[in-house]
Structure formats: structure tokens, C-alpha cells
C-alpha positions as CSV (number, residue, x, y, z in Angstrom):
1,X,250.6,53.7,212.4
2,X,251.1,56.8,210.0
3,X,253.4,58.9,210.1
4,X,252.8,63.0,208.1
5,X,255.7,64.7,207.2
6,X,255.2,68.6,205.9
7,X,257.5,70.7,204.7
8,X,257.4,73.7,202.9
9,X,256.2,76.4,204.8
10,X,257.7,80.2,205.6
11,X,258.2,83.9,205.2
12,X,256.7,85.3,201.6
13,X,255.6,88.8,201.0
14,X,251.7,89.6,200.2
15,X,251.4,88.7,196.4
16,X,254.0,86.0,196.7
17,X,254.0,81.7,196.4
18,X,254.6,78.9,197.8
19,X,253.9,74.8,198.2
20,X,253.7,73.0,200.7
21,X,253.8,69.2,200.8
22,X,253.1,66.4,203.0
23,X,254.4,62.8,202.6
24,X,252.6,60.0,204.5
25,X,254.1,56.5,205.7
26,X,253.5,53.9,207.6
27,X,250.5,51.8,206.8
28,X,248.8,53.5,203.8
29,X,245.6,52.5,202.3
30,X,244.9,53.5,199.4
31,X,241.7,54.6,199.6
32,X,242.0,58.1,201.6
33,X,241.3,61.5,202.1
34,X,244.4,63.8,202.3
35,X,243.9,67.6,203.0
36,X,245.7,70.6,204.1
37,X,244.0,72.8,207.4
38,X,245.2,75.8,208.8
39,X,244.8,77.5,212.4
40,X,245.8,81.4,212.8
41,X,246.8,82.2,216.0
42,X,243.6,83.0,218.6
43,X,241.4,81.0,215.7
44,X,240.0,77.8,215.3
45,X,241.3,75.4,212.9
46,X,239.7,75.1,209.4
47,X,239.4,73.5,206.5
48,X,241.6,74.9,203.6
49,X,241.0,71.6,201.0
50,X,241.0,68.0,200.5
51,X,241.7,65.9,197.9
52,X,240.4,61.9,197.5
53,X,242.5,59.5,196.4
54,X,240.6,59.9,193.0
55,X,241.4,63.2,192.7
56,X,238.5,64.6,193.6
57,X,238.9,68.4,195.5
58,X,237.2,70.7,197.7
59,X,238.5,73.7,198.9
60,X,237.3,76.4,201.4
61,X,235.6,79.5,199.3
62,X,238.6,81.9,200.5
63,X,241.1,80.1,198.8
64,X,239.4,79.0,195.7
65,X,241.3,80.4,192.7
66,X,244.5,80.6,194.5
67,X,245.4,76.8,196.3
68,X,245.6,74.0,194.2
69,X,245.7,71.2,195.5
70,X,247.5,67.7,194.2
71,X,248.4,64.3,195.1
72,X,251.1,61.7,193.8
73,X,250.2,58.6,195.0
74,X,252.7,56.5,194.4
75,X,254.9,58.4,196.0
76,X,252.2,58.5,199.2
77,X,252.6,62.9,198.9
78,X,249.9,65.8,198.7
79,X,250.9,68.9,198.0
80,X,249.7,72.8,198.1
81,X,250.4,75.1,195.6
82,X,249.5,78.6,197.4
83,X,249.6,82.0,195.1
84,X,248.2,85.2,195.4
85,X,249.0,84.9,198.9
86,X,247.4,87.1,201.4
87,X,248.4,88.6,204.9
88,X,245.0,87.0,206.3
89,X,246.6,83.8,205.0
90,X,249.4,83.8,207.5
91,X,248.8,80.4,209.6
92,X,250.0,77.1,210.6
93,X,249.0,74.9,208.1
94,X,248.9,71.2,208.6
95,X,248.5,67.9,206.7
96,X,245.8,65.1,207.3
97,X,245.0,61.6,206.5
98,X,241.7,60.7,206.7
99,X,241.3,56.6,206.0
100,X,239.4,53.3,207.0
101,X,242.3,52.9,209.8
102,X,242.3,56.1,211.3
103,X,242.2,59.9,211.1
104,X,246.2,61.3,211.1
105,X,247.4,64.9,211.4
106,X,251.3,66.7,211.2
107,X,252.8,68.7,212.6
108,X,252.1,71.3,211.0
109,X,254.0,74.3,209.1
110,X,254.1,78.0,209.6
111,X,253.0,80.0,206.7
112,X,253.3,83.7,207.3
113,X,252.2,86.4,205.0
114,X,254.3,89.6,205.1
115,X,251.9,93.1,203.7
């Protein structure tokens, strides 16, 4: 089983930063998919970005240019870098796993936006 820890979430004015990161345990493989989503309230959840265990990314065309995204994999943890944050950014943002064993989701983290 996996286990998805987040942290990093809270209260930052429009303009403003902050990461987020996500540390995974249990039985890793090291051949995965980590990724960050995000649901506003009364919307659906969506994709924000992912990142392969190679390193390759893809991110969602509304944060492109502001997230970064980045893994350390010896230390099992994906992170997200968020600037030029935006009110319409204001969500809770959660991790994921995607591997051979399974498909595993956080808890999830409230990021809110203040104009």
C-alpha cells in the first residue's frame, strides 16, 4: 500500500508563492507518474501537471509559466512550485501516484488565493 503525504498549502495574496510537496511511502516503484490536481469548490477535479519518473512534465495550459513542477526521487517527494498566483487558483490541490500497482491520491491541501 502507498501512503501520500502533502503539505504545503494556505493563505497567499494574488501575486504571491508558494510549494507544495507530496512525499509517497509504502511500496514505491520506481517507475511512476506523480502529479499534482486541483478541485475548486462546485468544480470538477483537474489536471494541474505530472511529472514521470524521468522527469518528463506536462502541465494544464493555465498554469504553464507559473507551476513548476519537480521530483526527488530518492527521497520518494514531488513537489510544486506555484508563483504568480491567481485568485481563480484558489483550490484543494492534491497529490497522485500513478504506477504498475495502483493509482494513489492524498489528501489533499487547501490553496486559497486572496485578490
Amino acid at each position: 500500500q502507498v501512503q501520500l503525504v502533502e503539505s504545503g498549502g494556505g493563505l497567499v495574496q494574488a501575486g504571491g508563492s508558494l510549494r507544495l510537496s507530496c512525499t509517497a511511502s509504502g511500496s514505491i516503484f520506481r517507475a511512476n507518474v506523480m502529479g499534482w490536481y486541483r478541485q475548486a469548490l462546485g468544480k470538477q477535479r483537474e489536471l494541474v501537471t505530472t511529472i514521470t519518473s524521468g522527469g518528463s512534465t506536462n502541465y494544464a495550459d493555465s498554469v504553464k509559466g507559473r507551476f513548476t513542477i519537480f521530483r526527488d526521487n530518492a527521497k520518494n517527494t514531488v513537489y510544486l512550485q506555484m508563483n504568480s498566483l491567481k485568485p481563480e487558483d484558489t483550490a484543494v490541490y492534491y497529490c497522485r501516484l500513478t504506477a504498475s500497482a495502483g493509482d494513489y491520491w492524498g489528501q489533499g491541501t487547501q490553496v486559497t488565493v486572496s485578490s
